[in-house]
N, C-alpha and C positions, 0 to 999 in steps of 0.2 A: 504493500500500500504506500508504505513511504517512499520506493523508487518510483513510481506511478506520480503522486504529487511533485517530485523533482521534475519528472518527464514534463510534464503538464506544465510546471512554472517557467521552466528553461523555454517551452514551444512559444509561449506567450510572450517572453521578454525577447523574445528574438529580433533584430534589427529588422525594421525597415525598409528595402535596397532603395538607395539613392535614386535612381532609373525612374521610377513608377512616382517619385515627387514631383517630379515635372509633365504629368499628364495635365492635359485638361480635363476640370472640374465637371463629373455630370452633374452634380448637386447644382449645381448653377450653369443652368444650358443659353440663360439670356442674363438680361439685367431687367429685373421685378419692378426697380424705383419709380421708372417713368411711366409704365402703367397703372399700377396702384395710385399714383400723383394724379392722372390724370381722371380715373374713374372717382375718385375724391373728388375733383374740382367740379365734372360731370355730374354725381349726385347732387351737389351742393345747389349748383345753379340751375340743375331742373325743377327741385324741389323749391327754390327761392321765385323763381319765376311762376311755377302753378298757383304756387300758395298767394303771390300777390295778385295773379288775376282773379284765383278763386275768391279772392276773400273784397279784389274792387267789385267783382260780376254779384256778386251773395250783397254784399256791402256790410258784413259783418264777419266777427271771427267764430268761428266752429270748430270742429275734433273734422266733422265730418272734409273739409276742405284741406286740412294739415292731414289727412289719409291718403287722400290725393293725391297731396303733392308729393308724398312717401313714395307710393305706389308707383307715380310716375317717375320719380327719378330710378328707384331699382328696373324698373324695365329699361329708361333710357344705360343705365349702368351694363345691363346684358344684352343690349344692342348695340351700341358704337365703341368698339376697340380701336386699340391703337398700335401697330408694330411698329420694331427698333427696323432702323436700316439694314440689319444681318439677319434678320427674322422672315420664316415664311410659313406662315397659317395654315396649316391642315383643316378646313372646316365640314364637318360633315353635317347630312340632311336624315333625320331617322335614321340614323349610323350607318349608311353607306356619302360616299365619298361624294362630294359636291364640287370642290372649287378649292383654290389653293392664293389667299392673299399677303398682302405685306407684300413691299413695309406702307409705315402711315396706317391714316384711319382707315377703319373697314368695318361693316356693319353683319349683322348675325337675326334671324329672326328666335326670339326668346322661347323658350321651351320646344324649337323643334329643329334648329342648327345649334352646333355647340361647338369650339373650339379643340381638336381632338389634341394638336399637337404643336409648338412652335420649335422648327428646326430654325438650330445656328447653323448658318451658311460661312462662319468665317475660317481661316484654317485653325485645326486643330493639332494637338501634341498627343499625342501617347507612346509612354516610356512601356517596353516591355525586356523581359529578360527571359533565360532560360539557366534556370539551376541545375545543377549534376549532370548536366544532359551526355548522354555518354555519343563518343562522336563512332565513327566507322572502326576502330582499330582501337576501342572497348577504354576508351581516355574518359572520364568525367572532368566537365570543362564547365564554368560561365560565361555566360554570354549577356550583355547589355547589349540595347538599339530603342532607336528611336522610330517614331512612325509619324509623318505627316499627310492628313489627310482632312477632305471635306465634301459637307452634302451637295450637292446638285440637284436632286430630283428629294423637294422635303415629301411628294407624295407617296415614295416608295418608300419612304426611311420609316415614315410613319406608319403604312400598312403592311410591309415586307417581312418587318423583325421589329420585335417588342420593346427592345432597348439594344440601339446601333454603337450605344460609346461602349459598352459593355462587351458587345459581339464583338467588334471590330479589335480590341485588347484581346481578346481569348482567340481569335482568330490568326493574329497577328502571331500571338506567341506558339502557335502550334505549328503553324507553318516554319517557325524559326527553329523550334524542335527537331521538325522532319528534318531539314536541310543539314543541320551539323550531323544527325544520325547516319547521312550518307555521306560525309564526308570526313577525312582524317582530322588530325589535329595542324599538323602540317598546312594544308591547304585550307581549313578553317583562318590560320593565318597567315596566308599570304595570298588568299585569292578575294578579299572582304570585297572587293567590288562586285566581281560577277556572285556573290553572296549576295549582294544587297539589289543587283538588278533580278536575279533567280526568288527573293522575298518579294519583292514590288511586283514580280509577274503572279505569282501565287496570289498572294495576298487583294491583288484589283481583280482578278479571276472570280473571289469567291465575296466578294464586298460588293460589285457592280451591281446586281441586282439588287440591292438596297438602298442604289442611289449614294453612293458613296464614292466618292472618286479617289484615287491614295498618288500622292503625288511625289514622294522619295521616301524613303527607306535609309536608313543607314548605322550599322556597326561601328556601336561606342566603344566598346570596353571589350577584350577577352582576357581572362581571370586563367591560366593552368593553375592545378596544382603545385605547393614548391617542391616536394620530392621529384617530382617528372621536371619541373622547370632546371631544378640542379642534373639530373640523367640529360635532357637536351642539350644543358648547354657545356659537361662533359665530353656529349656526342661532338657539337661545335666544332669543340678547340681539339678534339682529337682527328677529324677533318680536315680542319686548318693546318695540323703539324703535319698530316698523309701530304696534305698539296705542298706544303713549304720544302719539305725533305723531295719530292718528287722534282718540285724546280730546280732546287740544288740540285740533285743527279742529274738533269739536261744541261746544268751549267757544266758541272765538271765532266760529262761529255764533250762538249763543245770546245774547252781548255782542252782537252788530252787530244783532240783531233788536231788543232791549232799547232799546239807543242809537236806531235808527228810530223805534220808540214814542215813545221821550223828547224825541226834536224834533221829531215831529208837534205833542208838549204846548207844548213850549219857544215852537213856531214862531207859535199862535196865541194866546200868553199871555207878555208881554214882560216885565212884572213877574215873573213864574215865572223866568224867565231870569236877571236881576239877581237874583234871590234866591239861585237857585243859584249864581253866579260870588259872590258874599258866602259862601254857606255855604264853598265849596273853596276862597277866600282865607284864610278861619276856619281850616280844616282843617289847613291847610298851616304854620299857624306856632302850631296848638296846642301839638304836642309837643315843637317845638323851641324853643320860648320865641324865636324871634326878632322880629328888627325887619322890617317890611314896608316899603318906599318906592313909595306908589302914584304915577302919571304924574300928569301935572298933568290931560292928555285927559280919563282916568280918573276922577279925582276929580268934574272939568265935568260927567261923567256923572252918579254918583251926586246934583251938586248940583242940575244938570238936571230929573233924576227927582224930588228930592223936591220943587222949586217946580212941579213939573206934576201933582203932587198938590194941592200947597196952593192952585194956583188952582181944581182942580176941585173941592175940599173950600169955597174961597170961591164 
C-alpha cells in the first residue's frame, strides 16, 4: 500500500514538459469582453427606450410596462450579436446547419437559431511531444515539435469533430509516434527536415476534413538517452581515429613512393647526392644559428669530390 501511495505521488508531481506550455489556449477560443460589453449596453438601451415610450404612450408608470421593457430587451439580447474580426458563426436552424456569419453584427431568430459554435480563424500553436517512443532499432528517444495550424472552413470544424484543438494535438502526436517508430535514431537526427515535411503531409491528410489547414511542422528538441549519448559519441571519436590513422597510411604511402623516385635519381647521379646531404646540412643549422662539427671522414669526402672534379676539369 505504501509503494502504491509513492507511485501515485511521484505520477502527480511529475513535470510538466515545457513543449505543451506554448499551445494555444482552448479554454479561450475568442475574447468574451466585447460581446458581453456589448449585449450589456444592448439590454440596457432597449429596455430604456420601451420603458420610456411605454410609460409616455400609458402616461403613467406600471410593473406592467417595466415587463416590457425586460422582455424586450432579452429578446433584443438573443437576436443581435456581434463577432471579433477572427471569428466565424456557426449558426444553426432546428439544429441543422443554416448559415455561417462574422465578423461584426449579425442577427439570430430567438428560440429557433442558436449560435452552435465560434471558430478562431487566426493561426494557432500547439506544442506536442513524444515520450519513450522507441525508434526502429528499439532506442527510447524524446521528441519535442511544434504545430502551426488554422480553421478555414468554421463549418466543418464545427460539425466534423467535436472538439478540433483537442483532435488536432492527439493527432499531431501520433502521427509523430508513427514516424520515429520507423525510423532509426541516427536518421531521426539528421534527417528533421524530411521528418517535419513527412508530419505536415500526415498530419493535413487526416485534419482536412475538419476544415483545418496545418501550415508547418517543425522538430524542436530531440532528448537520447545519456548512456546511449556517451556509447554514440565513443562510436564518434573511435571513427574519427579509423579515418585519421587511415589518412596517415595514404600519407606515408605517398612519402615512400616519392623517396623511391628520389633514389632511383640519387642512385644514378652521385653528385645529386652530395648536393642534397649539403643542402639538409644547410637546412639544419639555418634556423638555429648553430655551430656544425663535421667528421674529419666527412670532410675527406667533400675534399675528395672537389679534387675529382678539378682533375677532370684538368
Amino acid at each position: 500500500m505504501k509503494e502504491k501511495t509513492e507511485k501515485v505521488r511521484t505520477e502527480k508531481t511529475k513535470p510538466v514538459r515545457t513543449i505543451e506550455r506554448y499551445s494555444s489556449r482552448s479554454d479561450r477560443k475568442t475574447t468574451q469582453n466585447a460581446s458581453i460589453i456589448f449585449s450589456a449596453f444592448l439590454f440596457v438601451a432597449v429596455a430604456a427606450i420601451v420603458f420610456v415610450a411605454g410609460t409616455f404612450l400609458v402616461g403613467e408608470l406600471n410593473v406592467g410596462t417595466l415587463c416590457l421593457a425586460l422582455g424586450c430587451a432579452i429578446l433584443a439580447c438573443m437576436s443581435i450579436h456581434v463577432a471579433m474580426q477572427w471569428e466565424r458563426v456557426v449558426v444553426l436552424r432546428f439544429g441543422k446547419f443554416n448559415r455561417t456569419k462574422g465578423p461584426g453584427l449579425y442577427t439570430t431568430i430567438p428560440f429557433i437559431e442558436n449560435a452552435a459554435l465560434k471558430a478562431d480563424q487566426r493561426l494557432m500553436l500547439t506544442g506536442f511531444s513524444a515520450e519513450e517512443t522507441l525508434t526502429s532499432d528499439l532506442v527510447p528517444i524524446n521528441v519535442d515539435a511544434v504545430l502551426f495550424w488554422m480553421v478555414w472552413d468554421a463549418e466543418k470544424a464545427c460539425l466534423e469533430v467535436e472538439n478540433y484543438y483537442n483532435s488536432v494535438s492527439l493527432v499531431a502526436q501520433t502521427a509523430l509516434r508513427d514516424a520515429i517508430g520507423r525510423a532509426s535514431v541516427a536518421e531521426v537526427a539528421t534527417r528533421r527536415n524530411q521528418l517535419d515535411e513527412e508530419l505536415q503531409d500526415v498530419i493535413e491528410e487526416r485534419t482536412s476534413p475538419w476544415g483545418i489547414s496545418i501550415l508547418s511542422v517543425g522538430i524542436r528538441d530531440i532528448v537520447i538517452p545519456q548512456d546511449l549519448q556517451n556509447v554514440m559519441s565513443v562510436e564518434a571519436q573511435a571513427e574519427r581515429e579509423k579515418n585519421a590513422r587511415m589518412v596517415l597510411a595514404e600519407v606515408e604511402r605517398d612519402i615512400s613512393e616519392m623517396l623511391v623516385d628520389a633514389s632511383q635519381v640519387y642512385k644514378d647521379d652521385k653528385i645529386a647526392l652530395r648536393l642534397r646531404t649539403m643542402h639538409l646540412l644547410y637546412e639544419s643549422v639555418k634556423g638555429s644559428g648553430g655551430t656544425v662539427v663535421i667528421p674529419s671522414g666527412y670532410g675527406d669526402g667533400f675534399s675528395n669530390a672537389s679534387l675529382e672534379e678539378l682533375f677532370k676539369k684538368d
